[in-house]
Each structure stands twice: as structure tokens, then as C-alpha cells.
N, C-alpha and C positions, 0 to 999 in steps of 0.2 A: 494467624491465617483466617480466621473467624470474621475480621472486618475486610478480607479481601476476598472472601468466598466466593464462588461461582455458584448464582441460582440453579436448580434443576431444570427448569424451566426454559430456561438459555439455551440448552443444547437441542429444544426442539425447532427455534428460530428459523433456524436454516434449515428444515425438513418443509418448513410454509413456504419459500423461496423455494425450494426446489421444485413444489406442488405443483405452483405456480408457471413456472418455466414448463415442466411438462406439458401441462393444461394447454397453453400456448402454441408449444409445438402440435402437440397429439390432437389439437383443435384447427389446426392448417390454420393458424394467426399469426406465423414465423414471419411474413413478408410485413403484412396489414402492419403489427405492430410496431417491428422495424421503418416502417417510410415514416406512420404518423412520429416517433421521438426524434428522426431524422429531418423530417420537415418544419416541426415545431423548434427543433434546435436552432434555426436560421434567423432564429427576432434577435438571436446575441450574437457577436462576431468570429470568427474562427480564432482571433486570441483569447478568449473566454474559454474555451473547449481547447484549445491544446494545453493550456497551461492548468485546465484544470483534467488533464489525461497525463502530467507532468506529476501529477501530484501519486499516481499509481505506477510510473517507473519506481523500480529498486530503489538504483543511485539516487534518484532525484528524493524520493522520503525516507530515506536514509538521511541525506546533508538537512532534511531538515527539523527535522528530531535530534540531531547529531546533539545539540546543547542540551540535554539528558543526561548525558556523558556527566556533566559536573552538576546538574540538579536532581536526578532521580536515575542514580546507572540501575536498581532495580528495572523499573521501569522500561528505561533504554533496551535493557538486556530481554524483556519479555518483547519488544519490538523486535527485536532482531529474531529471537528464536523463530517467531509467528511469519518473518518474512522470509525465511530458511525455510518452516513446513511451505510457506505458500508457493516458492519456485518447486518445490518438490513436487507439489499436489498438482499445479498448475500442467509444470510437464506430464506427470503420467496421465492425468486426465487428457491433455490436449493431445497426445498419443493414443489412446486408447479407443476416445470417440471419435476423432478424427473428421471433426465434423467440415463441411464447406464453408466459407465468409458470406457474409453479402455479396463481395465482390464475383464470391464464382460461381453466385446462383442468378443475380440481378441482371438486369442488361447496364451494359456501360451509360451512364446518362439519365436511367433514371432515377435516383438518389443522389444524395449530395457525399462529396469524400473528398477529404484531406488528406494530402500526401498521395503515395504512392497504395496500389491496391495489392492487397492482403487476402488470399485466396485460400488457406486451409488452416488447419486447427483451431478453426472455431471454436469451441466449449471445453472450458469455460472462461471466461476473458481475463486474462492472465493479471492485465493492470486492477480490478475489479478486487480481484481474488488480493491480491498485493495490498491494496489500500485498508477494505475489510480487518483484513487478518492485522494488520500493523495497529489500527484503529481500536479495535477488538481489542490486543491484546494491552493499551496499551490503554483501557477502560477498566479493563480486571482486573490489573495491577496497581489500583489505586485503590485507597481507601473508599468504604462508600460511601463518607459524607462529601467526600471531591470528586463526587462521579457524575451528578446533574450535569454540570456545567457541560462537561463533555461530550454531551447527549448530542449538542452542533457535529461535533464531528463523526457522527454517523450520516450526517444532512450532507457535508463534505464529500463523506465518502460514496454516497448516491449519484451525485452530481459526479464524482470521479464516474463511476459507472455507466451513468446516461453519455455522459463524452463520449464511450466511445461509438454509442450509436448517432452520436451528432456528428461523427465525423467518418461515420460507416465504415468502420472496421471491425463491429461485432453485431448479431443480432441482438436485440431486447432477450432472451432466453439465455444468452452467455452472460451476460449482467447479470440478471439472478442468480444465476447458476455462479458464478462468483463472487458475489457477497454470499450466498451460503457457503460455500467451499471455505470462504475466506474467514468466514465467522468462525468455522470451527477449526482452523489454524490458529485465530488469536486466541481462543480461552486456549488451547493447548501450549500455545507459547506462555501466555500468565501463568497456569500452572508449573510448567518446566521453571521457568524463571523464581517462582514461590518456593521453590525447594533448594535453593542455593544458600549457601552462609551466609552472613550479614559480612564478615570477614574480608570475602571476595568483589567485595565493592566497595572498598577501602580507596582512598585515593592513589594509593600506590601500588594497587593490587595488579599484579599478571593480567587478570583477565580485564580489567580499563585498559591499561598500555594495549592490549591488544584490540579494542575497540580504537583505540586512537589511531593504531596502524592502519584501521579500516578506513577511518577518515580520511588518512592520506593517500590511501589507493582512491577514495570516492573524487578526490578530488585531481587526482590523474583519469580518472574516467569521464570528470566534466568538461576536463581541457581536452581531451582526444575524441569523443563523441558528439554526435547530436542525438540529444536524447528525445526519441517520435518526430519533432517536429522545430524546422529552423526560428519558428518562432517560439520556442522555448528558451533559445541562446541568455536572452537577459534572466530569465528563472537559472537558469547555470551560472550564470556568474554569481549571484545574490547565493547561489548555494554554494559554491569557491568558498563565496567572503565568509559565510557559517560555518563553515567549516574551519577555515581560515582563523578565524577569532576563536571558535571554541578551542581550539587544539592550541591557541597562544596561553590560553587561561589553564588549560589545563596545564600545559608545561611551567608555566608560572607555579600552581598551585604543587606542582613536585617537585620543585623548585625552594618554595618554601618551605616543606615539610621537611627537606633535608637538611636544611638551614637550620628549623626549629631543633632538630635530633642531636645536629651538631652543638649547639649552644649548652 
């Protein structure tokens, strides 16, 4: 546990995000700073910004971590737990504060939005919180001499964040406010996941098969959905195929081992 420890330090991360978010609000900068990340969002294309708001749906970073499953199900499993606290945190939060969107404070027209407009529960931005926490958790759960590299995918998950004000469906202060929420979903998922047997992530363990059954519900939810935005459809299918593939390997590999038992 020693080489996958969580610094003390970490858990204050997301108290600076939240500061920050406040500061913003309680400084009447909710609008200002929402137009200028919205305005500046417009030098890249709106398929830059949906597919990278693709990347903080469930289904959609589920299917793509799914090959975890046969390279790291620790791992996998601390993503998953971290994306379970996150729909939890996400909802009671988004209940609770009940905040207004862009959409149902701004006049129509002036900001830029993709898709259809999204009028309450605001804070804190659910895909935000989603990506963070899967990210996070799925940074703790690694050794920390393979933890540098990883560092991109906190860059990843910013740009998941600023998406959704590039496409004006959260203010700049629901972004914060979901990477920190979200951050302290993943170290809570690393942890939950660090406490499991080694046993249980056997290739023929109950609890993999039942990851796999997930894969195959994620990928009846790719084929019956549009997940945010129609031009995500080719990221859904590329996540079918990943899933698709991983789930042939794995059965393969239970496949063999039974093979092997037998002999």
C-alpha cells in the first residue's frame, strides 16, 4: 500500500478549486468568466468540444478504459468505484444547489451552445465531476513510479471541463467545482479499490465476469443512445469496437484457463 499511497496533501486540491469557484461567484464574475472560455472556445470546431465533453459521459469512459479489464482490473475497479461516488455526488449536489445554466440566466444569442439548452442544476458539472474522479482514481491506483506520465491526463480532464463551457452548458464555477468534487471521488475510489484481495481480480473472478456484463450493457447503451451530441456517433462506435475486442480477449482468456485446468 506504501507505493500506492495517497499524499496528505491531495485531499486539500480540491478545497483551492472550490475557493476558487466561489471567489468567482461571490465576485459577480459568473457571466464575465463564462462568455470570455465560451468565446475563446470558438478558434477549435464544435467537434473538438463535443467529443471531448464525450470523454466525461459515464458510458462513453467506461468503453474506454474498459481494456483494464485484462490489463490492470485493480485499477479498472478503482475507475469504476470513483465513477459510482461521482453519479452519487454529482446528483445530490445538483439537487441540493439547484443552481440556474447559462442558458436560464443569459439571453438567447448571446453565447455560443451546442445542442439543445439546459436550464437547471447547474453545480457542479456532472461530466467534470465524471472525468476527474475516474482520472484521479485511476492515478492513485498506480504505482508512483508510473504515475508522471499520467499527469497528461489531468490536462485531458480540464479540457473535458472547459468543454462544457465551450459549448454553454455550465458556467466556468461548475467546472471547478467538479474537478474538485470529482477529485475527491477518485482518491476515495483508489482507496476503496486498495482494500480488495488480490484473489478477486483473478481472471476468472465473479467480480471481472461482472465487469464484463457491464461492457455489454455499455455497449447496448452505445447502440440505443446519443451520447450529448450527434457528432459523437463515430466516438460510439470506436467505443462498440473496444469494447467489442476487449470482451473477445477476455473470453478467450477464460477460455484458456479452462483449457489449461482441464489438461
Amino acid at each position: 500500500m506504501s507505493n500506492k499511497a495517497i499524499p496528505a496533501l491531495a485531499w486539500f486540491v480540491p478545497l483551492a478549486l472550490l475557493a476558487l469557484a466561489f471567489a468567482i461567484y461571490s465576485g459577480e464574475l459568473q457571466s464575465s468568466s463564462f462568455l470570455l472560455v465560451n468565446q475563446l472556445a470558438r478558434y477549435l470546431p464544435d467537434t473538438v468540444w463535443a467529443w471531448l465533453t464525450f470523454l466525461g459521459n459515464g458510458w462513453g469512459i467506461f468503453a474506454i478504459v474498459f481494456p483494464l479489464l485484462l490489463l490492470a482490473p485493480r485499477v479498472l475497479t478503482a475507475g469504476i468505484f470513483a465513477g459510482a461516488l461521482a453519479a452519487i455526488a454529482s446528483t445530490a449536489l445538483k439537487g441540493y444547489f439547484d443552481l440556474p445554466r447559462p442558458a436560464g440566466v443569459l439571453a438567447d444569442g448571446s453565447f455560443y451552445r451546442l445542442g439543445e439548452p439546459l436550464l437547471h442544476k447547474s453545480f457542479p458539472s456532472g461530466h467534470t465531476l465524471t472525468v476527474f474522479a475516474v482520472v484521479t482514481a485511476l492515478y492513485f491506483s498506480c504505482d508512483k513510479a508510473k504515475r508522471k506520465p499520467m499527469l497528461l491526463l489531468f490536462v485531458v480532464a480540464a479540457f473535458v471541463g472547459l468543454s462544457r463551457s465551450a459549448i454553454g452548458a455550465h458556467w466556468l464555477t461548475d467546472v471547478l467545482g467538479g474537478a474538485g468534487f470529482g477529485i475527491w471521488c477518485g482518491m476515495l475510489g483508489a482507496l476503496l479499490a486498495s482494500f480488495i484481495p488480490e484473489r478477486y481480480f483473478s481472471i476468472k473472478a465473479a467480480w471481472l465476469r461482472l465487469i464484463a456484463i457491464g461492457g455489454v450493457i455499455a455497449i447496448y447503451a452505445h447502440l440505443t443512445q446519443i451520447m450529448d451530441h450527434e457528432l459523437n456517433l463515430p466516438l460510439q462506435y470506436a467505443s462498440i469496437a473496444i469494447l467489442l475486442i476487449t470482451l473477445a480477449f477476455f473470453i478467450k482468456a477464460q477460455m484458456n484457463t479452462s483449457l489449461t485446468k482441464s489438461e
